[in-house]
C-alpha positions in Angstrom: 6.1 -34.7 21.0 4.5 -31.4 21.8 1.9 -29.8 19.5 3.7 -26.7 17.9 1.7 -23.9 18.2 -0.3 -22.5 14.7 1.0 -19.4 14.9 2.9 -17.2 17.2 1.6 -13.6 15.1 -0.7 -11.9 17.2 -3.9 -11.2 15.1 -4.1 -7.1 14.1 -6.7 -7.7 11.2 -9.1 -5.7 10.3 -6.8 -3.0 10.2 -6.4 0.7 8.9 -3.0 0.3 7.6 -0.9 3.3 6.4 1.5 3.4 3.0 3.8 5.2 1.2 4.3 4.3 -2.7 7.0 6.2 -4.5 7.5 6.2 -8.1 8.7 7.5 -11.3 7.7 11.4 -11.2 7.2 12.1 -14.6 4.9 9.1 -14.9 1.0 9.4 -13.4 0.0 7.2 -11.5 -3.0 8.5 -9.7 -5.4 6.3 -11.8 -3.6 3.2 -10.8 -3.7 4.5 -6.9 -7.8 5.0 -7.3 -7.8 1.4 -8.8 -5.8 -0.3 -6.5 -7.7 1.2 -3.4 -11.7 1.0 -5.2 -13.8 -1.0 -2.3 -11.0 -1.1 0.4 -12.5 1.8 3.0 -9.5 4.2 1.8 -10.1 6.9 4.7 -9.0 9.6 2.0 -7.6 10.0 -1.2 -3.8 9.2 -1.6 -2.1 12.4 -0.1 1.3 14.2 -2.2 4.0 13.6 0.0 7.9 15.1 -0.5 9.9 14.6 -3.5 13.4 13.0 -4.3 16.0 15.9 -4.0 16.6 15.4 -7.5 12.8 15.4 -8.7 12.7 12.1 -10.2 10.5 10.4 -7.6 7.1 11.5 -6.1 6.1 9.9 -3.0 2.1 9.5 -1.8 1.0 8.6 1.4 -2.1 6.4 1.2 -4.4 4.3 3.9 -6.7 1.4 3.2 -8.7 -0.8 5.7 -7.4 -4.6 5.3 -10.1 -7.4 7.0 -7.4 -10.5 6.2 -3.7 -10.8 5.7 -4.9 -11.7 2.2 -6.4 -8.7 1.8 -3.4 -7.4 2.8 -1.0 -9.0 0.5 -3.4 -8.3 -2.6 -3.3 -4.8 -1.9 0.7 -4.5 -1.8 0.7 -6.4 -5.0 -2.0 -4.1 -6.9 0.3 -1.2 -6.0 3.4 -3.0 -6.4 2.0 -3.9 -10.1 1.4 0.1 -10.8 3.5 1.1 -13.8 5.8 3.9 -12.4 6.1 2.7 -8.8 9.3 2.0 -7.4 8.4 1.4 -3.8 5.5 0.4 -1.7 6.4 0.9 2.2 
């Protein structure tokens, strides 16, 4: 039998990977944003991006530098896990 091959993903880490993380507007969630990016090489703060039509979600465009898928995956989650936030794409 063959030996399958460990992974057919090509490699992209480290990374400066780009995010936008919309949520509740009336809630604040720019404390959770700061925590979630401390220590991660975040090129800039998280940026205001366009609002629902309605005005009940606030979008934020964020980047972070990511050395390991893990490092990856743990950041999703900590913004995932902010109170408030709908979305992380």
């Amino acid at each position: 039998m063959p030996a399958m091959p460990e992974s057919t993903e090509p490699d992209i880490y480290p990374a400066l990977l780009h995010f936008s993380v919309i949520a509740e507007a009336s809630r604040d969630i720019s404390a959770g944003l700061a925590a979630a990016l401390a220590g991660r090489g975040a090129g800039a703060p998280p940026q205001p991006g366009p609002a629902s039509r309605s005005g009940r979600y606030a979008t934020f465009r964020l980047s972070a530098q990511c050395a390991t898928r893990g490092e990856h995956a743990s950041l999703l989650a900590a913004l995932k896990n902010i109170p408030g936030v709908k979305m992380v794409v």
